[in-house]
C-alpha positions as CSV (number, residue, x, y, z in Angstrom):
1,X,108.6,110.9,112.8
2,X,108.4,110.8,109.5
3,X,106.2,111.4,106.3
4,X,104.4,108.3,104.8
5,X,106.0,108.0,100.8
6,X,106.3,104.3,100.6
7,X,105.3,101.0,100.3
8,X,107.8,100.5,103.0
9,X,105.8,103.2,105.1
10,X,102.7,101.7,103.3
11,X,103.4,98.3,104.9
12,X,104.4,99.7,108.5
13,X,101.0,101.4,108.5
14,X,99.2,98.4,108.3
15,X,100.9,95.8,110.0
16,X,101.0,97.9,112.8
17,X,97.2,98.7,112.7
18,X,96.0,95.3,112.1
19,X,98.3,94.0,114.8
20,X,96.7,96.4,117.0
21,X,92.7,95.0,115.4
22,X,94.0,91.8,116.1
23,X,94.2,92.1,120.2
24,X,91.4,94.4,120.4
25,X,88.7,93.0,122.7
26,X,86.2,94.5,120.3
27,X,87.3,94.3,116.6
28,X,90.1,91.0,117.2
29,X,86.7,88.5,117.1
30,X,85.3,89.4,114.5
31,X,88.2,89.7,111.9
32,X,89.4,86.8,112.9
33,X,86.0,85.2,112.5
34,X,85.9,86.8,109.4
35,X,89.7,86.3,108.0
36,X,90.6,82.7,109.9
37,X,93.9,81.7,108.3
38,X,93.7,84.5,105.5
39,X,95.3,87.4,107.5
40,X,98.5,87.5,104.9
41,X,96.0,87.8,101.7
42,X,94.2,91.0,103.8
43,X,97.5,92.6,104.4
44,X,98.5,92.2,100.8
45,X,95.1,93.7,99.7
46,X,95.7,96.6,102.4
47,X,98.9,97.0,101.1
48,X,97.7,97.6,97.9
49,X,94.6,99.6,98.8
50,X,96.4,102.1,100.8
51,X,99.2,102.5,98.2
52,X,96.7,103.4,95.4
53,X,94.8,106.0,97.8
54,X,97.9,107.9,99.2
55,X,100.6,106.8,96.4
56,X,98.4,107.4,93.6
57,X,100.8,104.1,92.6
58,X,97.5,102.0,91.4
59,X,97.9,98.9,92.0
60,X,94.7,98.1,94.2
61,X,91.7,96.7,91.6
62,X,88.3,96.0,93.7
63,X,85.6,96.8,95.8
64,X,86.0,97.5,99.3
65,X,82.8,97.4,100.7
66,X,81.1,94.1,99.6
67,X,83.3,92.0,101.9
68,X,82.2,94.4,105.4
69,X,78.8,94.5,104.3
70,X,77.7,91.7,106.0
71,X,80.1,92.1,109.1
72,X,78.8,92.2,112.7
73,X,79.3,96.2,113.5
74,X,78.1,99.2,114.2
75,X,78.8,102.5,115.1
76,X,81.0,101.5,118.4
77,X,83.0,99.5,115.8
78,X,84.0,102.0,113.5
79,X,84.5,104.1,116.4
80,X,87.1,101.4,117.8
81,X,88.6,101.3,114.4
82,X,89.0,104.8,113.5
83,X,90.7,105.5,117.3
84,X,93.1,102.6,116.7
85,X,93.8,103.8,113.1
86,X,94.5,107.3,114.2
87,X,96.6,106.5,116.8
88,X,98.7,104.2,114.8
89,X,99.1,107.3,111.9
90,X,100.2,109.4,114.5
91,X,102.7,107.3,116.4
92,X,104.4,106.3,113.1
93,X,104.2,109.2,110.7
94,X,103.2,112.6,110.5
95,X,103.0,115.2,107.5
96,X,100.2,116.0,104.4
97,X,99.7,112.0,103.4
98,X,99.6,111.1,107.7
99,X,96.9,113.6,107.6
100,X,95.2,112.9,104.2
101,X,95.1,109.1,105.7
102,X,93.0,109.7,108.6
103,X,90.5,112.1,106.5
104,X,90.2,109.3,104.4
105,X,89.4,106.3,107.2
106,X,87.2,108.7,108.8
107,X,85.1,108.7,104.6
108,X,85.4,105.5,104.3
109,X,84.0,104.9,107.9
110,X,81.0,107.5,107.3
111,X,80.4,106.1,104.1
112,X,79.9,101.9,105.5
113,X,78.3,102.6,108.3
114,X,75.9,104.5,105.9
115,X,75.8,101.8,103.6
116,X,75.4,99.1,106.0
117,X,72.2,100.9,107.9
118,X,70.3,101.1,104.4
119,X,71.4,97.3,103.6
120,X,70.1,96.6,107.1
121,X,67.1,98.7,107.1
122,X,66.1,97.4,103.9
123,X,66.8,93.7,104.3
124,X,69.2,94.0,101.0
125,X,72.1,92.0,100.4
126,X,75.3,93.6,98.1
127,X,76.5,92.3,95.5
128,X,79.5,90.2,95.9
């Protein structure tokens, strides 16, 4: 096991999640409803997101929750997706940033399923 400290490590993490999002039963439908053909522009982006949050090596530029906003989930989703992102950290890496990127799914999680209720409860639409 080792400690996540590159984009190398950066690139594992994802791959290996999204490959996992991509056979689940629950989550696989719906991003690939959502992304089609477009999975390599997502990775890129993930790339790039994760890098800036645990690599402080900024080179993510956006907002992350306009494109989910509108997505087809709830809490058994997030649920799903915080499991399989859990248990790909801890196969792969372990250590402060392994640790520091499960707290952060888990905020990010909290944060659009609580963003997605009041969009939903008041019939608002995000901007894009």
């Amino acid at each position: 096991m080792k400690s996540i400290e590159s984009l190398e490590d950066i690139k594992m993490l994802v791959d290996t999640f999204y490959g996992c999002v991509r056979k689940d039963e629950l989550l696989g439908p719906i991003f690939s409803e959502k992304l089609g053909d477009h999975w390599e522009n997502h990775l890129t982006k993930m790339y790039s997101f994760w890098q800036t949050v645990l690599l402080g090596t900024y080179t993510y530029s956006g907002r992350p929750f306009p494109p989910h906003a509108q997505l087809p989930v709830d809490k058994q989703h997030f649920e799903r997706w915080l499991a399989l992102f859990e248990q790909t950290v801890d196969e792969l890496f372990e250590g402060e940033k392994a640790d520091e990127a499960k707290w952060r799914a888990h905020k990010m999680a909290e944060m659009f399923q609580y963003k997605i209720a009041y969009l939903r409860e008041h019939q608002k639409h995000p901007l894009h």
